[in-house]
C-alpha positions as CSV (number, residue, x, y, z in Angstrom):
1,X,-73.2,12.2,-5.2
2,X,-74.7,9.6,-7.2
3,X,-77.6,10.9,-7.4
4,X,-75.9,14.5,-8.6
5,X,-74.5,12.6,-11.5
6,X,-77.5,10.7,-12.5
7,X,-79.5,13.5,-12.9
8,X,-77.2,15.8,-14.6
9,X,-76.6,13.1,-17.3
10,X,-79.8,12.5,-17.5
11,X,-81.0,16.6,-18.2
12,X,-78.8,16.3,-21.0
13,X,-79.5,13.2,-22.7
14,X,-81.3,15.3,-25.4
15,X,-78.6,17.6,-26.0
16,X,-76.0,14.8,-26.5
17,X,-78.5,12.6,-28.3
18,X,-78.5,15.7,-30.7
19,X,-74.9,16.0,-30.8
20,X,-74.3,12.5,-31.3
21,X,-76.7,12.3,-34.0
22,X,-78.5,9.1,-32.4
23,X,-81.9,8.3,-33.4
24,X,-84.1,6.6,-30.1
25,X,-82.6,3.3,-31.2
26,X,-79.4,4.6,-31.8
27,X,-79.6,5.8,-28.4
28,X,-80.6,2.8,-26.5
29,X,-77.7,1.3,-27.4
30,X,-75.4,4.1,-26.1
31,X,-77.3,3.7,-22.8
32,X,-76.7,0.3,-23.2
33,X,-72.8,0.7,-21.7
34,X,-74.3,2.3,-18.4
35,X,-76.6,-1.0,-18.3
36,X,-73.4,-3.4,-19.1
37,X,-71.0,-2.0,-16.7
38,X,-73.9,-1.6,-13.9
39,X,-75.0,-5.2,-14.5
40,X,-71.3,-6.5,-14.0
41,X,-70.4,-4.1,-11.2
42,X,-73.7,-5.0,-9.7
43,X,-73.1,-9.2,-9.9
44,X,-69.9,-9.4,-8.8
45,X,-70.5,-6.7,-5.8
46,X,-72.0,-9.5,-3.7
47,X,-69.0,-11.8,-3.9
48,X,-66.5,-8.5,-3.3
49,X,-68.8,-7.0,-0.5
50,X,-68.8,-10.3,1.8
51,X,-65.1,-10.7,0.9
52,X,-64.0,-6.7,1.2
53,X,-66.6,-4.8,3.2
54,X,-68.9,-2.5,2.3
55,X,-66.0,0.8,2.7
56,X,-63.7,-0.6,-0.3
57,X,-67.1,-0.7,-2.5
58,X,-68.2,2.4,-2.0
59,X,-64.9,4.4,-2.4
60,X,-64.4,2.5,-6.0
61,X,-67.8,3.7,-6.2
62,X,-67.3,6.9,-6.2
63,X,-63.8,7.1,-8.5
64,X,-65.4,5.8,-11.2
65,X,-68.4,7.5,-11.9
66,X,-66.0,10.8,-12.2
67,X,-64.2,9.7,-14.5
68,X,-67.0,8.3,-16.6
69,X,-68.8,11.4,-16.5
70,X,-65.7,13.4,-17.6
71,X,-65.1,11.0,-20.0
72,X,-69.0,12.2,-21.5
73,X,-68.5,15.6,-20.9
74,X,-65.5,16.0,-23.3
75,X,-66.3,12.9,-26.0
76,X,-69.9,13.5,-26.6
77,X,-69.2,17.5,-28.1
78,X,-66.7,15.1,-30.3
79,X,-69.1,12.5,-31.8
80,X,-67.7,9.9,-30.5
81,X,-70.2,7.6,-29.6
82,X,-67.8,4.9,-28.5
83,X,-66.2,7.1,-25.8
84,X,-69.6,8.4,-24.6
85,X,-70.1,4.5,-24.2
86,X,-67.1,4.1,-22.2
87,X,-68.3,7.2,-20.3
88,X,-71.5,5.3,-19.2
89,X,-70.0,2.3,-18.8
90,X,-67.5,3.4,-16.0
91,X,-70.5,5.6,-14.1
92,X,-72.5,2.0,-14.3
93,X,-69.5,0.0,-13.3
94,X,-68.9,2.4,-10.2
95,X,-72.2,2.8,-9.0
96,X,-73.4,-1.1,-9.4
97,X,-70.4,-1.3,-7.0
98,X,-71.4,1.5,-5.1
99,X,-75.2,1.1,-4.7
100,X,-74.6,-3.0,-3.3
101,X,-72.0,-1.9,-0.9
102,X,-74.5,1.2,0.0
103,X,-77.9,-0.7,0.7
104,X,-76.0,-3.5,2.9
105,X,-74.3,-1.1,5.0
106,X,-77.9,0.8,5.2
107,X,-79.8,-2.2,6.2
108,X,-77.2,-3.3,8.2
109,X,-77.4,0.5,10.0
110,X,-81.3,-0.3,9.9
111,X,-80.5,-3.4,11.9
112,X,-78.3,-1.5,14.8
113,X,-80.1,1.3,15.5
114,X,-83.9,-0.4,15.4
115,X,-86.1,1.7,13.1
116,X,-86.3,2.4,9.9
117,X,-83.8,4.7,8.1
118,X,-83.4,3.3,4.6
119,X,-86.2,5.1,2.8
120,X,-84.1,8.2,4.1
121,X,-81.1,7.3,2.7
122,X,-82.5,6.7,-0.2
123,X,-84.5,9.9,-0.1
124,X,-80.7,11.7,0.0
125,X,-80.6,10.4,-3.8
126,X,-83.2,11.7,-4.6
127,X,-82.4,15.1,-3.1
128,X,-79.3,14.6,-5.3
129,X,-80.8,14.7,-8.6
130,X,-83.5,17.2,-7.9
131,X,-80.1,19.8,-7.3
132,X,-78.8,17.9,-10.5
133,X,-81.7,18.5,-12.6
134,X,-82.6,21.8,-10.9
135,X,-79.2,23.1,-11.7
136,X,-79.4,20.7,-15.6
137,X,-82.8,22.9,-15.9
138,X,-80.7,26.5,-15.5
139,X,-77.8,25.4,-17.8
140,X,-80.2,23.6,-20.4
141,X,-82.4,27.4,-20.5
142,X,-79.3,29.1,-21.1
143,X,-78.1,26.7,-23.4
144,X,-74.7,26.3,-21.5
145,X,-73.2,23.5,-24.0
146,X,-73.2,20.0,-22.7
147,X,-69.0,20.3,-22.2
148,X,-69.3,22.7,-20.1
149,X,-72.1,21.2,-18.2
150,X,-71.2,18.0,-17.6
151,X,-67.7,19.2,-16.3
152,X,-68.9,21.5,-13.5
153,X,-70.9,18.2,-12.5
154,X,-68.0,16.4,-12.3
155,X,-66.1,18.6,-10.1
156,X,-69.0,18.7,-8.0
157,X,-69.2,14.7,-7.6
158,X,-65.5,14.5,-7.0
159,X,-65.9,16.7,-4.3
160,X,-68.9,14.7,-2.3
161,X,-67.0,11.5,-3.3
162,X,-63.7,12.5,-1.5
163,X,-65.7,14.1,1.3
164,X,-67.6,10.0,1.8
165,X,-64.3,8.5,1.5
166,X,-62.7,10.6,3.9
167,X,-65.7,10.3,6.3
168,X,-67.3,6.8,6.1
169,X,-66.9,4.5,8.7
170,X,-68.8,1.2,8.2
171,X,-70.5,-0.8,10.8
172,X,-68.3,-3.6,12.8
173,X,-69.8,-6.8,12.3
174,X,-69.6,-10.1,14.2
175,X,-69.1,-13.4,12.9
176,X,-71.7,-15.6,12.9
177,X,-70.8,-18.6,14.5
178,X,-72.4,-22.0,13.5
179,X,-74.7,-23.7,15.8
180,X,-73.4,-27.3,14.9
181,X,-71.2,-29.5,17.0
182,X,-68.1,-28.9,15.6
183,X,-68.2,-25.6,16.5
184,X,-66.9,-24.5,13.1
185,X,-67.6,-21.0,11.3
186,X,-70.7,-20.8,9.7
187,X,-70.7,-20.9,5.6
188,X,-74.2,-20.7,4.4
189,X,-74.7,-21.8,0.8
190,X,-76.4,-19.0,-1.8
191,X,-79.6,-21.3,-2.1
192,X,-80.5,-21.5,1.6
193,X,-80.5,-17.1,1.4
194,X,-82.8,-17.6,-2.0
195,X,-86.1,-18.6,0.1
196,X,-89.6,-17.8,-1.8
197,X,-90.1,-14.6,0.7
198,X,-86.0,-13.6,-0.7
199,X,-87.2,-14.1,-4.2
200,X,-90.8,-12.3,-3.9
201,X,-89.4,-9.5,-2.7
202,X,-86.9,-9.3,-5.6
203,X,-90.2,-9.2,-7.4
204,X,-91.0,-6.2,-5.7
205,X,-87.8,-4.7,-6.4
206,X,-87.4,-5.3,-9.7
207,X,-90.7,-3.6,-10.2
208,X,-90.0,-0.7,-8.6
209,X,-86.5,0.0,-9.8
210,X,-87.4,-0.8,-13.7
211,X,-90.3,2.2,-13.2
212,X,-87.8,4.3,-11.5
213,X,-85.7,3.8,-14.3
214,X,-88.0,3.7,-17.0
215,X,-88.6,7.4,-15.5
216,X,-85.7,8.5,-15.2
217,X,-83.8,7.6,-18.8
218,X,-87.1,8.2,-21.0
219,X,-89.3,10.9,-19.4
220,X,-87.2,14.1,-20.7
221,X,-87.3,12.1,-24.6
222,X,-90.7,11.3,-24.0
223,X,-91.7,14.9,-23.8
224,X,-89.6,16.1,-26.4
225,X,-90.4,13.2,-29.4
226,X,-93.9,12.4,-28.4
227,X,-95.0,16.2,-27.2
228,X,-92.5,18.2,-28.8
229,X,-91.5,20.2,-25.7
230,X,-88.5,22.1,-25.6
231,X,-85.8,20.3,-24.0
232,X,-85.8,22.5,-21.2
233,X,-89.2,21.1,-20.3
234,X,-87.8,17.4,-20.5
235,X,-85.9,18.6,-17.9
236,X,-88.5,20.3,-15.8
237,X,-90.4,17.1,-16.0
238,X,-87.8,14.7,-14.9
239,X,-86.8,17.2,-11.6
240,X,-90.2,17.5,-10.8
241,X,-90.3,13.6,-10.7
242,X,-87.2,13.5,-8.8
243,X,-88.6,15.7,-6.7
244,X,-91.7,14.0,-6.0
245,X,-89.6,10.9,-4.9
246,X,-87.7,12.6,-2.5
247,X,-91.0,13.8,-1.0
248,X,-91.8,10.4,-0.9
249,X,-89.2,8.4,0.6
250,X,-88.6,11.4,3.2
251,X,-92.1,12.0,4.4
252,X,-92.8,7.9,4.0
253,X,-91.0,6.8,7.1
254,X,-93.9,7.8,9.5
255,X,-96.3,5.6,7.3
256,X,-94.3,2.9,7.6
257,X,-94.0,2.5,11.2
258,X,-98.0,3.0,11.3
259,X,-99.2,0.8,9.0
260,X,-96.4,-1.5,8.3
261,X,-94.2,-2.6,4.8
262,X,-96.5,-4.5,2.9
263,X,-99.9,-2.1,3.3
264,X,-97.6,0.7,2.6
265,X,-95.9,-1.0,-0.8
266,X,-99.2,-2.0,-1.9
267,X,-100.3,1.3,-2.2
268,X,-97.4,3.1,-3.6
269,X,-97.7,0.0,-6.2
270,X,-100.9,0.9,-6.8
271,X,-100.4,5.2,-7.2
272,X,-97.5,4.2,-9.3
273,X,-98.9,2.1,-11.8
274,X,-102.0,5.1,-12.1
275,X,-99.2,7.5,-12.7
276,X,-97.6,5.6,-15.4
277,X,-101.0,4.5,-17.5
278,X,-101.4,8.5,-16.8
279,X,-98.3,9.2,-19.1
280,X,-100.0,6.6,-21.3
281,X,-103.1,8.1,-22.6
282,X,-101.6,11.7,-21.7
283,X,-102.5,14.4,-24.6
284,X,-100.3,17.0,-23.7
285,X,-97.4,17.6,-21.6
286,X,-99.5,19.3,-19.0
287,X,-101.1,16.6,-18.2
288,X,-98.2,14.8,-18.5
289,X,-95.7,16.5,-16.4
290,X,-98.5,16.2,-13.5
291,X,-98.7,12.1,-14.6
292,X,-94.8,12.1,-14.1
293,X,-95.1,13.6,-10.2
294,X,-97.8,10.8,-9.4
295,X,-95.5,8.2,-10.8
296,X,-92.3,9.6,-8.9
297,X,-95.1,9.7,-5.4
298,X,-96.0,6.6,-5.6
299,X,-92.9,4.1,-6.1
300,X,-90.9,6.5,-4.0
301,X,-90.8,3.9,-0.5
302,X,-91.4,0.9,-2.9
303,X,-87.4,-0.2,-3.3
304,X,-86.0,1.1,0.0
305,X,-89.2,-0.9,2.0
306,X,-88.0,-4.4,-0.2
307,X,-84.3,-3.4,0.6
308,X,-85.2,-2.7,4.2
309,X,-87.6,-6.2,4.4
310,X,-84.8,-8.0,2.9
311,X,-82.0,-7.1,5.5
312,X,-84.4,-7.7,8.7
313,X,-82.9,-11.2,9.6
314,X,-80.6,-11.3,12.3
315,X,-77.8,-13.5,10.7
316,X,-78.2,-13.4,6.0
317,X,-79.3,-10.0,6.1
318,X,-76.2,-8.6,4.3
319,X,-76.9,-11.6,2.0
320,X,-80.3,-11.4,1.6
321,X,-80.3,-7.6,0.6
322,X,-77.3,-8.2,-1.9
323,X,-79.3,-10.4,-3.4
324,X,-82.9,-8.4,-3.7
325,X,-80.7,-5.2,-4.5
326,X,-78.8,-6.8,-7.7
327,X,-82.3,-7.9,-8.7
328,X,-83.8,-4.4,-8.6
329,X,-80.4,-2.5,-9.9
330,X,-80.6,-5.1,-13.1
331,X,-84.0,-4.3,-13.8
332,X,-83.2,-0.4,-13.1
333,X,-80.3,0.1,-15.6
334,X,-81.3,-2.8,-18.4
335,X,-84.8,-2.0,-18.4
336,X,-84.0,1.3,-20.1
337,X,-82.3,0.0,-23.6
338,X,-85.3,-2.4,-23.9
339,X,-87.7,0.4,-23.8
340,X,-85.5,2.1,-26.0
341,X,-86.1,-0.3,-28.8
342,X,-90.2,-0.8,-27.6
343,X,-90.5,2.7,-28.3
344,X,-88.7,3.0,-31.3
345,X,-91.5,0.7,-33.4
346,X,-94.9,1.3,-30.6
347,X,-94.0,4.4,-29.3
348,X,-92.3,5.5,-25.4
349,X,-96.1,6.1,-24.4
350,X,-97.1,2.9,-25.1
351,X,-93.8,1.2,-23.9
352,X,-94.9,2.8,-20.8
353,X,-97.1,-0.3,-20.2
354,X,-94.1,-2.4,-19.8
355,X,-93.5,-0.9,-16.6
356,X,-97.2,-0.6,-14.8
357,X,-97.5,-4.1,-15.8
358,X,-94.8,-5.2,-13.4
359,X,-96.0,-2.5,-10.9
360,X,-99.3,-4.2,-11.0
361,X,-97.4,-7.6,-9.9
362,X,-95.6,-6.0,-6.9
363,X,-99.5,-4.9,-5.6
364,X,-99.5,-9.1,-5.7
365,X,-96.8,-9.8,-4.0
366,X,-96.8,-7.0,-1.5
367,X,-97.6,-9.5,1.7
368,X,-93.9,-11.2,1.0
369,X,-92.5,-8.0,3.1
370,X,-94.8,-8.3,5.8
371,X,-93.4,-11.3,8.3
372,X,-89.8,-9.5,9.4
373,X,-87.4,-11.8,11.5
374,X,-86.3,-10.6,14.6
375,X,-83.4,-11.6,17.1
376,X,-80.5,-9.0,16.6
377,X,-80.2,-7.1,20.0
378,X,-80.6,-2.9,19.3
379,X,-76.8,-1.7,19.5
380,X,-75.3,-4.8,19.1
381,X,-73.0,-5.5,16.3
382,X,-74.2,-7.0,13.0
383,X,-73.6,-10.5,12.2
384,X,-71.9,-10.9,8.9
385,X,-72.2,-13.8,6.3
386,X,-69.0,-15.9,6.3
387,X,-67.5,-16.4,2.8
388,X,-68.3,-19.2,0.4
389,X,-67.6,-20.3,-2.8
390,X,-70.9,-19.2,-4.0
């Protein structure tokens, strides 16, 4: 679902750029309500997720983002730049919420069954906005207008969000108990889950989800200012590096259990970071579009392997992974509007460098996902961090 809705807003962004009259910078700042309400849905989820469980989350996750994108679909035909705002900032509030309560349950799944499935579930994103942008590419070619558009897609997504809320049934989880004398609950402090490993691969995350991002808002501008490319061609672009994700993180899994996390991560680091200097020094949108599938390859497994690395410890893993995943979420949704204003005085091909820069640091701190931490029995139920005051 989230997926669906990301990509169908994100096929359009020309079109309502157009009809909003927004120059780049102009622009940035309209994305800028997505980043806002994802950065406070996303810092408050942890607190809400230990306190509420992971079902409340996800289910607030998926009301939002509805009505945010039917808030778009029928302000942004209307010039009104301050509702599309609002729009963005509900779909950001819902799925900061959303993704938290998502990538603990996942790791905690991880945990139960003993392999790895969160590169998977994060593959069925990425399925999610290749039908959102396949189907943004059709409408965009027969220049459906952006009301109509964005209102099919959010029937769809209230659909598949009903359908999760009906269905989801989140993992029981054990209390940990503490191993002192007096017997008493265990409430571990946010600063013993923030280890040097914890914060290295929030690195790695960060990395990752800025390039995803950088991707995902700016490649479909990108070839339309910088290449002149119709906009239907922005969107072919952007599917086909949504598409090349999913291909990724759903073919990935088998390399992971060969070769381990951290061999794995340093070489989709390294693809990634080809693929973006690629869309650099591109000189047409040939090359380019082929640049765009490289970068998609290549940081596909990068975030689910540091979400995944995170949530292997047999009692903070629910901790650890909120923590790594607000990390990476920040740097996916705010790393966009600072682009947005790089590119409006150098240029989105050069602000392109912002992003295989930090790609080229997650090659260096690869080895922090290597040394997992076992101890949780296959089958047995997940511990869960106590609450604090943290």
């Amino acid at each position: 679902m989230t997926g669906f809705g990301i990509a169908s807003w994100i096929t359009r962004t020309p079109a309502v750029r157009d009809e909003l009259g927004a120059s780049i910078e102009a622009m940035g700042i309209v994305l800028l309500g997505l980043s806002i309400g994802s950065m406070i849905g996303i810092l408050g989820a942890g607190a809400l997720v230990r306190r509420l469980g992971t079902r409340p989350l996800i289910v607030l996750g998926g009301a939002l983002p509805v009505v945010g994108m039917l808030l778009v679909a029928l302000l942004a035909p209307a010039q009104a730049a301050a509702g599309v705002w609002a729009g963005l900032f509900l779909i950001g509030f819902g799925s900061g919420v959303a993704e938290i309560g998502l990538n603990v349950e996942a790791a905690a799944v991880e945990r139960h069954i003993g392999r790895p499935v969160v590169p998977m579930l994060h593959a069925c994103f990425s399925l999610g906005t290749v039908i959102g942008g396949a189907a943004g590419i059709a409408l965009t070619a027969t220049r459906t207008p952006v009301v109509v558009h964005l209102l099919v897609a959010t029937v769809v997504m209230a659909g598949l969000a009903t359908f999760a809320a009906v269905n989801l049934r989140p993992l029981p989880r054990a209390v940990a108990a503490d191993t002192t004398t007096t017997g008493a609950v265990a409430t571990p402090r946010l600063r013993s889950v923030i280890t040097v490993q914890v914060l290295l691969i929030a690195v790695i995350t960060l990395a990752m989800a800025f390039a995803e991002g950088a991707a995902s808002d700016w490649l479909p501008l990108l070839m339309t200012t910088d290449h002149d490319a119709p906009e239907v061609v922005g969107s072919l672009v952007f599917t086909g590096f949504a598409l090349a994700m999913f291909v990724g993180r759903s073919a990935g899994t088998p390399f992971v259990t060969r070769f381990g996390r951290a061999p794995v991560i340093r070489v989709c680091a390294v693809v990634g970071a080809v693929g973006v200097l690629l869309v650099v020094v591109s000189p047409n949108p040939v090359l380019t579009a082929a640049a765009a599938g490289v970068w998609g390859l290549g940081i596909a497994l990068g975030f689910p392997l540091a979400i995944s690395a995170a949530g292997d410890h047999p009692t903070d893993g629910d901790r650890r992974v909120s923590v790594v995943a607000t990390a990476g979420y920040v740097a996916f949704l705010a790393g966009p509007p600072a682009l947005g204003f790089l590119g409006e005085h150098l240029g989105l091909q050069t602000a392109m460098l912002v992003p295989a820069a930090l790609l080229v640091v997650a090659v260096v701190v690869a080895p922090a996902t290597r040394n997992a931490v076992r101890g949780v029995e296959r089958g047995a139920p997940v511990p869960a961090p106590s609450a604090s005051a943290d």
